[in-house]
C-alpha positions as CSV (number, residue, x, y, z in Angstrom):
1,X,87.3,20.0,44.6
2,X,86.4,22.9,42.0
3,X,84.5,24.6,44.9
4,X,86.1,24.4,47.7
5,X,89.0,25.7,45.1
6,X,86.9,28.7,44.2
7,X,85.3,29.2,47.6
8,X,81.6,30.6,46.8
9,X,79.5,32.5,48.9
10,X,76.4,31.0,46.8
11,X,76.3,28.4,44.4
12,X,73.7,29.0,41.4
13,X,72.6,25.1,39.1
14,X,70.9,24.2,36.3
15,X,69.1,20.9,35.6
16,X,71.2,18.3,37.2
17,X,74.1,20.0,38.7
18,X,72.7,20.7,41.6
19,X,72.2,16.9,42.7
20,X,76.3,16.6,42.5
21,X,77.1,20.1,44.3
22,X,74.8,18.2,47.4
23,X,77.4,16.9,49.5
24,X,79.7,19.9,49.0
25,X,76.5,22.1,50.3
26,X,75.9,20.4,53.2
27,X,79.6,20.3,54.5
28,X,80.2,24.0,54.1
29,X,76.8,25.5,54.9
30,X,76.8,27.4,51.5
31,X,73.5,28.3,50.1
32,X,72.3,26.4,47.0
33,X,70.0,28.7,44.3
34,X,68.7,26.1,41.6
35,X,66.3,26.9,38.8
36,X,63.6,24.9,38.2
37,X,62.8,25.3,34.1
38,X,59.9,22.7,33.9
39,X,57.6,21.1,36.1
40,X,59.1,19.5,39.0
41,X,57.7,16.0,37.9
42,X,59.2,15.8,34.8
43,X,62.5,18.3,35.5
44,X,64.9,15.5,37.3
45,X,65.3,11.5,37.6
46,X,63.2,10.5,40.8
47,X,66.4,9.8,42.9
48,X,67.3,13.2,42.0
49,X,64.2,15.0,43.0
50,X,64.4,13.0,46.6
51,X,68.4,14.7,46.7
52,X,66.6,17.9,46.0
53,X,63.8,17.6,48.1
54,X,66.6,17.1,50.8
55,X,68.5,20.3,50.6
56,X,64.8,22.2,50.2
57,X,63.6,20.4,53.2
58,X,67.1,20.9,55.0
59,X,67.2,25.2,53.8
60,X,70.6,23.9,52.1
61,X,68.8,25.0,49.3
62,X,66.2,27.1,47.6
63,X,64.4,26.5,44.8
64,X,63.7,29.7,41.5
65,X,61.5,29.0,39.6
66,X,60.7,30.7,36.4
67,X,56.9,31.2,36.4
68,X,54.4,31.5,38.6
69,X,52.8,28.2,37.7
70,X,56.3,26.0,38.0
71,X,56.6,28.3,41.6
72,X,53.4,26.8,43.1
73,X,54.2,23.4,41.2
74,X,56.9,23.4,43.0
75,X,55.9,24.4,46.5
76,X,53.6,21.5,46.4
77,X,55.7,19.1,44.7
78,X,58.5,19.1,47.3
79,X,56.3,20.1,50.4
80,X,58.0,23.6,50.7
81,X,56.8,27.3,50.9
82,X,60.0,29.1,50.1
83,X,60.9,29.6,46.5
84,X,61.8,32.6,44.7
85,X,60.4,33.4,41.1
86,X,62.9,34.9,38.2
87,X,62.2,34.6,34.8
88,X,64.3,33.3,31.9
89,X,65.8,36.0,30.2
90,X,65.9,37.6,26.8
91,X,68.2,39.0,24.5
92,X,66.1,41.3,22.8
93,X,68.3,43.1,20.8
94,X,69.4,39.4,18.9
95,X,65.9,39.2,17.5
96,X,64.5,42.9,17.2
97,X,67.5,43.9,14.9
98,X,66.3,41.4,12.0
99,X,64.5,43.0,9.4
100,X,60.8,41.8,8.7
101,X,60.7,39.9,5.3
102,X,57.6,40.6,3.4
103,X,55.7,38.0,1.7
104,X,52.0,37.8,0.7
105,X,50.9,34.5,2.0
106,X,50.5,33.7,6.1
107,X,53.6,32.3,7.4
108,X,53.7,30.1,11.0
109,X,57.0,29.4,12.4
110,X,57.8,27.1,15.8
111,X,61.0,26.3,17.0
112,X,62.2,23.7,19.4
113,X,63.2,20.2,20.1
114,X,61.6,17.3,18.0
115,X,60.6,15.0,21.0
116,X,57.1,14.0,22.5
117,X,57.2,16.7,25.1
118,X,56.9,19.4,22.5
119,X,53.6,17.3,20.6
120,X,54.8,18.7,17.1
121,X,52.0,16.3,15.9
122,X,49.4,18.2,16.6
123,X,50.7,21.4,15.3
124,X,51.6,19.3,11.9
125,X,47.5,17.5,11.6
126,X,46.5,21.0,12.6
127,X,48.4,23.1,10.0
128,X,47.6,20.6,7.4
129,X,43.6,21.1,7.8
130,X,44.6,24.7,8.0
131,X,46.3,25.1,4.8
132,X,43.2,22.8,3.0
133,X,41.2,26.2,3.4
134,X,44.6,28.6,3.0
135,X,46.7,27.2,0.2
136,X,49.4,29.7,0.2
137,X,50.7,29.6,4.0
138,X,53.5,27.5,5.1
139,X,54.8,26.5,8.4
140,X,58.4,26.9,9.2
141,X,59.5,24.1,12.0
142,X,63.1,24.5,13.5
143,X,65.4,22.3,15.5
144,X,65.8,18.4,15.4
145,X,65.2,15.3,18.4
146,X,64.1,11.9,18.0
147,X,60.6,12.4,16.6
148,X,61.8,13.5,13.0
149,X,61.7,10.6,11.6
150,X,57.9,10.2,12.3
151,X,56.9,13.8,11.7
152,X,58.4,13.8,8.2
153,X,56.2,10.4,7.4
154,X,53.3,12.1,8.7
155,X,54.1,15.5,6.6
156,X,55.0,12.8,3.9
157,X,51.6,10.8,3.8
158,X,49.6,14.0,4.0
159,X,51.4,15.6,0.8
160,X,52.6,18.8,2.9
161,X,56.0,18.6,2.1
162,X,55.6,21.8,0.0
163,X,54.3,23.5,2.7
164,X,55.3,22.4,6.2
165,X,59.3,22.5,6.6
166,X,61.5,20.9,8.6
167,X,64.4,23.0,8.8
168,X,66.6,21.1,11.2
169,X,69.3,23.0,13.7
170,X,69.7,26.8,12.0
171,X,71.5,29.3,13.4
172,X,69.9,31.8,11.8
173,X,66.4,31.6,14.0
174,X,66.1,34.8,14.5
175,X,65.7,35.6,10.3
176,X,63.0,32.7,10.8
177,X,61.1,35.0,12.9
178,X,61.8,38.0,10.8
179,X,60.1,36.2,8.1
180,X,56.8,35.0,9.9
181,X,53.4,36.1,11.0
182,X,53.0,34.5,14.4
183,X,54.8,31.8,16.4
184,X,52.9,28.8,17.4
185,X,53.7,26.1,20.1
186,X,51.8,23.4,21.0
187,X,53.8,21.7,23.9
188,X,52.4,19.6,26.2
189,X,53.9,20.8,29.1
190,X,56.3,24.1,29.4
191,X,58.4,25.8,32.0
192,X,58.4,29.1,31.0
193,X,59.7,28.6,27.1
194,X,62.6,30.6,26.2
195,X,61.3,30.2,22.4
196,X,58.4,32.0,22.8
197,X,60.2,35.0,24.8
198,X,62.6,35.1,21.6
199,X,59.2,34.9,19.5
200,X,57.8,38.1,21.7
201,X,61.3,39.9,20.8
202,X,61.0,39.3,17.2
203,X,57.1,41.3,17.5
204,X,55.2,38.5,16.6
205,X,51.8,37.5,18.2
206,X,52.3,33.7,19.8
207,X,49.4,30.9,19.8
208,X,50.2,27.9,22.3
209,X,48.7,25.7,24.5
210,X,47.8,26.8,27.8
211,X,50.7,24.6,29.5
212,X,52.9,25.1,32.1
213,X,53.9,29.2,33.0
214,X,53.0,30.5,29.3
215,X,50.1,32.1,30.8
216,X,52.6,34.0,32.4
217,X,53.4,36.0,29.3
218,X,51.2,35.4,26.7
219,X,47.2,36.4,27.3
220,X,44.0,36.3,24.7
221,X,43.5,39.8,25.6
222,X,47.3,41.2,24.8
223,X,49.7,39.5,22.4
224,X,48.3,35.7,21.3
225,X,45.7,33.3,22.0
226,X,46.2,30.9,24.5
227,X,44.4,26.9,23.2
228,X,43.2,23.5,24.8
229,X,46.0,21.4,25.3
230,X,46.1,18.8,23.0
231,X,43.0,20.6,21.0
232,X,43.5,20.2,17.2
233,X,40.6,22.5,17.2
234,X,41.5,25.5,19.1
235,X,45.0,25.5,17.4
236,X,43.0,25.6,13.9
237,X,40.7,28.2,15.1
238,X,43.5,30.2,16.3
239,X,45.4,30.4,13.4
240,X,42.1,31.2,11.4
241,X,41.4,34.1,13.7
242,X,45.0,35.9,13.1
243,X,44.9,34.5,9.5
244,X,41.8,36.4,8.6
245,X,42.9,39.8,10.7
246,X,46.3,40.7,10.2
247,X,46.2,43.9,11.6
248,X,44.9,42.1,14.3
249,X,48.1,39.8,14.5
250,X,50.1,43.1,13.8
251,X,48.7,44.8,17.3
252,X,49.6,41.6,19.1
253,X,53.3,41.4,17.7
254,X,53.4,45.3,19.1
255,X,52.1,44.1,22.1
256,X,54.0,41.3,22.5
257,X,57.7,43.7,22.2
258,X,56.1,46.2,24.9
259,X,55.9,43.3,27.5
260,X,58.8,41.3,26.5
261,X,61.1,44.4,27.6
262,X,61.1,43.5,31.6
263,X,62.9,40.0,30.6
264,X,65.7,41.4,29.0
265,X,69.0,40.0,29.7
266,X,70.2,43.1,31.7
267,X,67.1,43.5,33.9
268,X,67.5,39.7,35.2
269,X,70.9,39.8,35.3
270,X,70.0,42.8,37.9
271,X,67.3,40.1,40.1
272,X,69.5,37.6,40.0
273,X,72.4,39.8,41.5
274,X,69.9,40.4,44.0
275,X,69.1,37.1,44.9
276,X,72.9,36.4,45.3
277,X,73.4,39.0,47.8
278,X,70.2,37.6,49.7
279,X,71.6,34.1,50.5
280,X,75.4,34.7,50.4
């Protein structure tokens, strides 16, 4: 009823919406842009992704995905070969406007949902074998989900509550960043993770597992080190390398600003204005 109310000449969803606009899109032969912000396996219910596949199959809709990985995921996934690629966006200026906090010690910071998905175990075992060689460093963990309750036994039995924090929900993330050396993630699988955009913006160098469309902007060679899924080693080794070189990890946080700049808010706000006028 709200559509035909407003009358679009496209109609843009996000995670599940686009499963209820289905029937409307098919009886008015509107167009149907839906962004795809994980793998296509694990985005939707399976009776959704068979709606989706529908509309793809159907041209009711068209897929965007937000990395180049999750593009070709998709294309295979759902047996199609169009799909458009935008990234997420950015607000740059929330994050480069905190002032860097100086401290002495080597300070890791991840933010993001506390659930399985995310594997904030591994980070934790990792950090804690880290900091048995680097006493001083700390990791900074924001955000909350069902996994708390076993991350703060494990932080618990290893004696790291001194060191590894749980911070909860904090609206201040962005001071977070200001305050740490590098961002870490250590996801099992990814979209393309607004976090570590916001991470890039605050000029810090990013470790994280290889997953998903993080390859996309995050390389060994530019602004972080990409490790082994599910590798306690590579994570430690990682954190090692930009422990011990910090003008190393300073060059990658520069690095990382430069190539954030082409997500910005205003230049996909621009693509995506462009994709409108395409299908409308």
């Amino acid at each position: 009823r709200e559509l035909s109310r407003f009358d679009p000449d496209v109609v843009h969803s996000h995670l599940s919406a686009g499963v209820y606009c289905a029937a409307w899109i098919m009886s008015h032969h509107v167009t149907l842009l839906h962004t795809v912000h994980n793998i296509p396996d694990k985005e939707l219910l399976k009776i959704k992704q068979l709606v989706m596949k529908m509309l793809y199959r159907r041209k009711a809709a068209v897929p965007v995905a937000i990395s180049h990985e999750i593009r070709s995921l998709v294309k295979a996934h759902y047996g199609i070969d169009t799909v458009e690629l935008i990234y997420n966006p950015v607000d740059i200026g929330q994050f480069s406007r905190a002032a860097k906090k100086q401290h002495s010690n080597f300070v890791a910071v991840n933010a993001g949902r506390l659930s399985p998905q995310k594997n904030h175990q591994l980070l934790i075992r990792a950090f804690i074998r880290h900091h048995k060689k680097y006493g001083e460093d700390e990791l900074y963990i924001l955000g909350d989900g069902p996994c708390r309750p076993e991350l703060e036994k494990l932080i618990r039995e290893n004696g790291a509550e001194n060191y590894i924090h749980l911070e909860g929900n904090v609206d201040n993330v962005a001071d977070y960043f200001a305050g740490a050396d590098v961002f870490v993630l250590s996801s099992k699988y990814e979209g393309l993770p607004l976090v570590v955009l916001e991470a890039m913006a605050a000029s810090l160098p990013v470790i994280s597992t290889d997953v998903g469309g993080v390859r996309d902007i995050v390389s060994d060679s530019g602004n972080g080190i990409l490790t082994e899924s599910g590798s306690e080693e590579e994570l430690i080794k990682a954190l090692r390398i930009l422990r011990q070189d910090r003008e190393k990890a300073r060059a990658m946080g520069e690095r990382s600003f430069v190539l954030v700049q082409k997500y910005d808010t205003s230049v996909i706000a621009k693509e995506y204005s462009e994709l409108y006028r395409k299908y409308s």
